[in-house]
Every structure is written in structure tokens, then in C-alpha cells.
C-alpha positions as CSV (number, residue, x, y, z in Angstrom):
1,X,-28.5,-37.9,1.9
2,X,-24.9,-37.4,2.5
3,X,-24.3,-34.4,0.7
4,X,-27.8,-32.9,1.5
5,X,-26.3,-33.1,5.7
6,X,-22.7,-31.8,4.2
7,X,-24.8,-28.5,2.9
8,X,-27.2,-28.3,6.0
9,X,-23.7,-28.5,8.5
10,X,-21.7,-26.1,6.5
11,X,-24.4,-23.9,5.6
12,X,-26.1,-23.8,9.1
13,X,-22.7,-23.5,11.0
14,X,-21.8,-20.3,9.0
15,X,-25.0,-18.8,10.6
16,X,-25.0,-20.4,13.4
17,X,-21.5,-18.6,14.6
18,X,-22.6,-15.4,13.1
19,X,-25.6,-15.6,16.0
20,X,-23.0,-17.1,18.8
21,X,-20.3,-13.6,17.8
22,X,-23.2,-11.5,18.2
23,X,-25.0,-12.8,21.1
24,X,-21.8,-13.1,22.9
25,X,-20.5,-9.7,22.5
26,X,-24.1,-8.4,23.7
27,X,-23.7,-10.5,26.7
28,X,-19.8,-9.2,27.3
29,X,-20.8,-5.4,26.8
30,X,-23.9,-5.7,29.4
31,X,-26.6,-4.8,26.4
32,X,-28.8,-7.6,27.1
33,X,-31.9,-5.5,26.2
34,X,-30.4,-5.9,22.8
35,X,-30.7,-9.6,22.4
36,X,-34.3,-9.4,21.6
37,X,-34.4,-7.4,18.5
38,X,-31.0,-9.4,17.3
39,X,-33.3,-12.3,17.7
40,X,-36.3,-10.9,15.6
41,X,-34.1,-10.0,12.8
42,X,-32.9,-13.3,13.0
43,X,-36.3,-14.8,13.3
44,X,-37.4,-12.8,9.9
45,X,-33.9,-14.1,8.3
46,X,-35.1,-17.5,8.7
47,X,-38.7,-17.1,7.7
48,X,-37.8,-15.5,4.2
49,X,-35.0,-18.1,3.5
50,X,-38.0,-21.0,4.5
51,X,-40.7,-18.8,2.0
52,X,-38.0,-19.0,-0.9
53,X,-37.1,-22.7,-0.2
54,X,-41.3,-23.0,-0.6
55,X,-41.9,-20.4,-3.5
56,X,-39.1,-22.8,-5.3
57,X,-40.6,-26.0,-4.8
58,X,-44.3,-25.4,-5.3
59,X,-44.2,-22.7,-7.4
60,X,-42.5,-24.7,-9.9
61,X,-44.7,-27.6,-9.8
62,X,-47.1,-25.4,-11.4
63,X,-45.1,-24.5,-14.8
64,X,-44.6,-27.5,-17.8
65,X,-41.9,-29.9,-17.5
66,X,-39.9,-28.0,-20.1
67,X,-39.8,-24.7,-18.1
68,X,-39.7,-26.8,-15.1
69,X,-36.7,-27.7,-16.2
70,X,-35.0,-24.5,-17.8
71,X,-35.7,-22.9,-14.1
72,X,-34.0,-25.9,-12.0
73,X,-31.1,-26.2,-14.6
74,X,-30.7,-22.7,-14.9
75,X,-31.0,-21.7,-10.4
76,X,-28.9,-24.9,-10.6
77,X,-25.7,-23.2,-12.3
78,X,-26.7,-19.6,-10.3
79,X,-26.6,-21.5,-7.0
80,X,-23.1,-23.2,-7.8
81,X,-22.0,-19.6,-8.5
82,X,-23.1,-18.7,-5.2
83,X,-21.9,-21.4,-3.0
84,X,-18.7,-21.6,-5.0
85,X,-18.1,-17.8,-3.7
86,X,-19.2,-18.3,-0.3
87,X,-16.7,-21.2,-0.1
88,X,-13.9,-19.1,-0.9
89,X,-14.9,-15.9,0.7
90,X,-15.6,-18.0,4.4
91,X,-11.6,-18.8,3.8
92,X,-10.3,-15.6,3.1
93,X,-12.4,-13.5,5.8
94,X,-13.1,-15.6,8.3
95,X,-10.7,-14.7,10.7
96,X,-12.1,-11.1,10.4
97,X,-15.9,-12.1,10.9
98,X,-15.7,-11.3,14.3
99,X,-14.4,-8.0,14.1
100,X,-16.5,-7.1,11.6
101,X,-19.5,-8.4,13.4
102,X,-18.6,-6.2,16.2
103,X,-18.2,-2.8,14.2
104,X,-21.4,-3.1,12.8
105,X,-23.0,-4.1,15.9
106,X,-21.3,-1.2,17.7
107,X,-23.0,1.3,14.7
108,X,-26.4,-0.3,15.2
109,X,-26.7,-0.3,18.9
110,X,-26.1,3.3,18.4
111,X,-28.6,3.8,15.7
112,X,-31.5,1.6,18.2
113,X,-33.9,-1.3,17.9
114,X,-34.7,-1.4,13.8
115,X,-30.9,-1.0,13.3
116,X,-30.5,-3.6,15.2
117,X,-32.9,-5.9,13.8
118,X,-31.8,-5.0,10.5
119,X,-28.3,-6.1,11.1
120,X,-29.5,-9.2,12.2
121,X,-31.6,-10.0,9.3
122,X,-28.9,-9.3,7.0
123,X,-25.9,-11.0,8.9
124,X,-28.0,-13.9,8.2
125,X,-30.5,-13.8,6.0
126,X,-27.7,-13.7,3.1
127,X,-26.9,-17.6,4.3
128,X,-30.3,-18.0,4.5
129,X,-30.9,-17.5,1.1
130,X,-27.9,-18.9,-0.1
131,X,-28.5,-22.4,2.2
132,X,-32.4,-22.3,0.5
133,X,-31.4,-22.2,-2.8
134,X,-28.6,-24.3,-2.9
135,X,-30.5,-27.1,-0.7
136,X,-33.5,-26.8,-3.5
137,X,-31.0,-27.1,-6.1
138,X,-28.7,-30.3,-4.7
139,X,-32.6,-31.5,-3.4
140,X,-33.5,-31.3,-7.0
141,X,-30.5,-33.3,-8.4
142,X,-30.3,-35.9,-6.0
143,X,-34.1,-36.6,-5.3
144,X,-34.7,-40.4,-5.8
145,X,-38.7,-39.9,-4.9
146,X,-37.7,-40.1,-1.0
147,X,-37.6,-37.5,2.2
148,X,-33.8,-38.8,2.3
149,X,-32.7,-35.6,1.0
150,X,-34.9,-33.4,3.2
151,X,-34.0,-35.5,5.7
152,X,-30.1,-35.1,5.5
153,X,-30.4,-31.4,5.1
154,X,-32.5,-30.8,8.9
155,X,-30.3,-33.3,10.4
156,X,-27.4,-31.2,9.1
157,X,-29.0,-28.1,10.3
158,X,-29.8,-29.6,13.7
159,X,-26.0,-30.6,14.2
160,X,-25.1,-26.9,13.1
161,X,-27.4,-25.7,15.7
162,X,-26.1,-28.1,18.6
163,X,-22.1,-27.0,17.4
164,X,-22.7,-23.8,17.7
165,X,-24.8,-24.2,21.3
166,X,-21.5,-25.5,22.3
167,X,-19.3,-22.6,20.7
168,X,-21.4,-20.5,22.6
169,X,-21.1,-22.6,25.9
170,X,-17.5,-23.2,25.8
171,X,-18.0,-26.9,25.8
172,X,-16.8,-27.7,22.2
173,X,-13.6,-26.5,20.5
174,X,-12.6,-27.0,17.2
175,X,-10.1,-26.3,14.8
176,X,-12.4,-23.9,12.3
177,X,-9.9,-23.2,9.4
178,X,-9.6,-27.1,9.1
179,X,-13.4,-27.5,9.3
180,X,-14.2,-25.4,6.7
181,X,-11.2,-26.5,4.7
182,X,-12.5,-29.7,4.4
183,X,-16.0,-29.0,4.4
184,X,-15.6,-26.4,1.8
185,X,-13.3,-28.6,-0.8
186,X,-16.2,-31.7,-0.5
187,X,-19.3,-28.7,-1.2
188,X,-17.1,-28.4,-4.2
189,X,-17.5,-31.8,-5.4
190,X,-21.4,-31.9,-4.4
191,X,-21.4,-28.5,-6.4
192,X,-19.9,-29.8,-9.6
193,X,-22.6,-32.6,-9.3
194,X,-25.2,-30.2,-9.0
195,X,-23.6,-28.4,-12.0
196,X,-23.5,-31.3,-14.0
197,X,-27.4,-32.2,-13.6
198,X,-28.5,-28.4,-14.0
199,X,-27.0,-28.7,-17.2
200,X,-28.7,-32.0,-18.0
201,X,-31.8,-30.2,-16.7
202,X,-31.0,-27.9,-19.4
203,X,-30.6,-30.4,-22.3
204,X,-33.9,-31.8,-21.4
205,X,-35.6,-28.6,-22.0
206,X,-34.0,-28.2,-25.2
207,X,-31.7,-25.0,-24.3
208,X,-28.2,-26.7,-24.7
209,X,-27.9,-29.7,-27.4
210,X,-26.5,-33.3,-27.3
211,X,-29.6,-34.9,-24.9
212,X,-29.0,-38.1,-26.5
213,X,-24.8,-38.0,-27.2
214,X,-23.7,-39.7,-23.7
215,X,-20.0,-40.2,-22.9
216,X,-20.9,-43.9,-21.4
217,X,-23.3,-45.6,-20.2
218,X,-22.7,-48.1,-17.3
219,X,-25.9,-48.7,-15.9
220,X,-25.7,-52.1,-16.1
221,X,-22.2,-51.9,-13.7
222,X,-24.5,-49.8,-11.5
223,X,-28.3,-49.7,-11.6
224,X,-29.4,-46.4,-10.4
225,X,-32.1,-48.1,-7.8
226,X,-29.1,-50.3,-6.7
227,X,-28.0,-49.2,-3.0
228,X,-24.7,-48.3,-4.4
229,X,-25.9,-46.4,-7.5
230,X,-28.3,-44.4,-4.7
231,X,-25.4,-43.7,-2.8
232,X,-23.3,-42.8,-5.4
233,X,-25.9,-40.4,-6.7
234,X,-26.7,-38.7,-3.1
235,X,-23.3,-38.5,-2.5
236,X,-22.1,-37.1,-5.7
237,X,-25.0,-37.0,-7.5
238,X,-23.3,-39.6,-10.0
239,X,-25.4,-41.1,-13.0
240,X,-24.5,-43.8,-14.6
241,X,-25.3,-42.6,-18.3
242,X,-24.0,-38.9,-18.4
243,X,-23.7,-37.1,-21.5
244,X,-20.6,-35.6,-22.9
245,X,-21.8,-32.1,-21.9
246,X,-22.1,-33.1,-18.1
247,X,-19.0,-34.8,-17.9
248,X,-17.0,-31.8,-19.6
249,X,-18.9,-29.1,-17.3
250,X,-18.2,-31.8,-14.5
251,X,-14.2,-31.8,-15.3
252,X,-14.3,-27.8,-16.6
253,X,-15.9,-26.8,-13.0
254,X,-14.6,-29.8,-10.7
255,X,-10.4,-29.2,-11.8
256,X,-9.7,-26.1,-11.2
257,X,-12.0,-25.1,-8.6
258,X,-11.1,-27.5,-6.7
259,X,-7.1,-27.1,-7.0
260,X,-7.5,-23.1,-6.5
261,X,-9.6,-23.6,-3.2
262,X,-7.1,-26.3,-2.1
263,X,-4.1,-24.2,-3.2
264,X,-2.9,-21.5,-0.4
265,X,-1.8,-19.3,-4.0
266,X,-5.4,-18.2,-4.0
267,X,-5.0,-16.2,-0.8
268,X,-3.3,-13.3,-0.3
269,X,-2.9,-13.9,3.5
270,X,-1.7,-17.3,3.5
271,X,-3.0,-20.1,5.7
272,X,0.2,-19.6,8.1
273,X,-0.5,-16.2,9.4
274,X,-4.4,-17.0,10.8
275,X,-3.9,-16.2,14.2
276,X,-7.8,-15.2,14.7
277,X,-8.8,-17.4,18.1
278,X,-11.7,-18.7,16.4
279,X,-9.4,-20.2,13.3
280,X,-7.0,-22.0,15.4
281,X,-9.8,-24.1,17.7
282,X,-10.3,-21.5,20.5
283,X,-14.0,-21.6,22.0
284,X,-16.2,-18.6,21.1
285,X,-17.5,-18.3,24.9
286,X,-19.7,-15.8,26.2
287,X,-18.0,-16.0,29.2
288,X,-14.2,-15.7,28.2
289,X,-14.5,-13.6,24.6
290,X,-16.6,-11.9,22.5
């Protein structure tokens, strides 16, 4: 449940600032009579992320439990990909978002209302999409037969909504390079879990070999439908008999990843010279600065 919230937070925070930067700098520039097609592109962002999320889960129920699981191993590893480059992209170009935001808004008020719209819909449909398939994904892994998952992830997207309410209001500041420091190293570890399952998901269908060839097997240490073997598992989607193949996708993903997200190396601008308001805790208010 844990790492379904971790998803639903990070995932719906991203978004939720992307509608707080826009709406604010509506609000600034006295284009209010923009705000509502901002808010139907951002309406339609949502709906086709929720149909994907949908088109996943039900329109794989229909298919045999080999491709069932071919299709969840294999949008398992595609939705690591993805989250693993959003993670690092988020620490690069944040401190830009804003001003990028603005430029296109500033082209699209121009252009009129579909502009508009459209810039909406794609400034957040993309983390609509990514947040579906992702969720699905971890969801997937970490289901134990209970909402718990589903759970975590709208209670993680209810805080993202609330956080960015108060961004918008000025009554919350934060520290957002920290945040998604953090928040982006543990999506890494949830991510190699997911990565290690998809590939088991894999194995089961008969794609990628050595089902049966597990690197140990400590179930008796940890039952699965113990409380700690479910937390383990919806924390970081641990299993207690994992073959050799998860483990060394695990450790091959989970090492380096990890180390070059952590590491300031990986960025050309170097965490010292983010002077952007939003990075160092400054309150995205409508009221102060858009």
C-alpha cells in the first residue's frame, strides 16, 4: 500500500504543480477567460489516463493466463523505463518547468481556445499516462487479492491534490528539490521491484527460462500472508522465493540506477546552482508569483 501512495503522491504532485504554474500565471496576467479551456484540456488529460488504467485491467482479464502474463511482464519493464526517465528528467528540468510552462502558455493564448486546451491536455495528460500505467503495473505486482493497493494510490493522489491546493494558496512551502530527491530515489526501489516481478511475469509465460531455478527460498522465515511478508511485498514488492533471474534484474537495475540518480555527476547543472523559487521551498502563489 505504501508504495502504491509513494506513486499516487509523486506522480499526482508532478501534475498537480503543472495545473497550479498555469492557473497562476492566468490569474497574474488578468486572462481569467482562459482558465476554462485550461480546465477542459485538463479534464480530457484525466479521462484518457482513467480509460487506459481501465482498458489495462479489464481488457486483460479477457486474454489466457499465459498472454495475461507476457502483457503485464512485458508493460511491466516499459513502465520502469518510463518512470525511471521521468525521475531523472523531473531533477534536471525542474527548475525550468515554470518557464517553460509560461512560453507555451504565452504561444497558445495567442493561437485561442483549442490551443489552449490542447496545451493543457498534453502538459498533463503525459503524467497521466505515465501515473496509469505505472500504478497498473506496481498494482499488478503487489496485489495480495485486496483494494489496499487501489487504495494507497487515491489516497496518494488525494494528498497530491490537497499539496498543491496549498502551493497554489500560499499556505504550504516546501523544499521541492529535496521532495523529489527523496521521492524519486524510493520510486526507484519500488521500480526495481516492479522490474523484478515483470520479469517473473515473464518466466511464467514461458518467454525468459529458469521458472523453477530460485536464488533462495525463505518462506518459511517470512510467510507471504504473514503481516510482515505483506508489508514487505507492498513496500517493496519482496518475495520470499525469487528466482535467480529476478534477483540479478533486481541488483542489475536497482545498483546503478540508484547511485546515478543519487549522484550530482549525472547533472550537468549541479544541485548547488538551483536557484529556481519553486526548488528552494518558495510558495507558488497566485497572489505573489506566477
Amino acid at each position: 500500500m505504501f508504495s502504491n501512495y509513494l506513486i499516487g503522491l509523486r506522480e499526482g504532485l508532478e501534475a498537480s504543480l503543472v495545473v497550479c504554474i498555469l492557473i497562476a500565471y492566468l490569474v497574474k496576467t488578468g486572462r481569467r477567460d482562459a482558465i476554462k479551456p485550461i480546465w477542459a484540456g485538463i479534464g480530457v488529460a484525466i479521462a484518457i489516463a482513467m480509460g487506459f488504467g481501465c482498458a489495462l485491467e479489464f481488457g486483460s482479464q479477457e486474454l489466457t493466463f499465459q498472454v495475461q502474463e507476457a502483457l503485464g511482464g512485458s508493460l511491466s519493464i516499459i513502465a520502469v523505463g518510463l518512470v525511471t526517465w521521468m525521475v531523472f528528467w523531473m531533477r534536471r528540468t525542474a527548475r525550468n518547468l515554470r518557464s517553460e510552462l509560461h512560453g507555451k502558455l504565452d504561444a497558445a493564448l495567442k493561437l485561442g481556445t483549442g490551443a489552449l486546451v490542447a496545451t493543457a491536455f498534453l502538459a498533463v495528460g503525459r503524467e497521466g499516462l505515465e501515473t496509469a500505467l505505472f500504478v497498473w503495473a506496481s498494482v499488478h505486482a503487489a496485489s495480495d487479492g485486496t483494494p489496499r493497493p487501489l487504495v494507497g494510490v487515491a489516497l496518494g493522489l488525494a494528498t497530491a491534490v490537497l499539496l498543491g491546493w496549498l502551493f497554489y494558496r500560499g499556505a504550504l512551502k516546501i523544499n521541492l528539490a529535496k521532495f523529489f530527491t527523496w521521492t524519486g530515489g524510493m520510486l526507484v526501489v519500488v521500480a526495481a521491484g516492479v522490474l523484478a516481478y515483470g520479469f517473473h511475469d515473464l518466466q511464467e509465460a514461458d518467454w525468459v527460462p529458469g521458472l523453477n531455478n530460485l536464488a533462495f527460498d525463505i518462506s518459511g522465515a517470512i510467510p507471504p500472508d504473514s503481516w510482515y511478508g505483506t508489508l514487505l511485498k507492498g513496500v517493496f514488492n519482496f518475495q520470499p522465493d525469487p528466482t535467480v533471474v529476478q534477483i540479478t534484474v533486481w541488483a542489475l537495475y536497482l545498483v546503478p540506477v540508484l547511485g546515478l540518480f543519487l549522484s550530482p555527476v549525472g547533472f550537468a547543472s549541479g544541485k548547488g546552482k538551483v536557484k529556481e523559487p519553486d526548488e528552494q521551498g518558495t510558495r507558488p502563489s497566485a497572489a505573489s508569483q506566477a
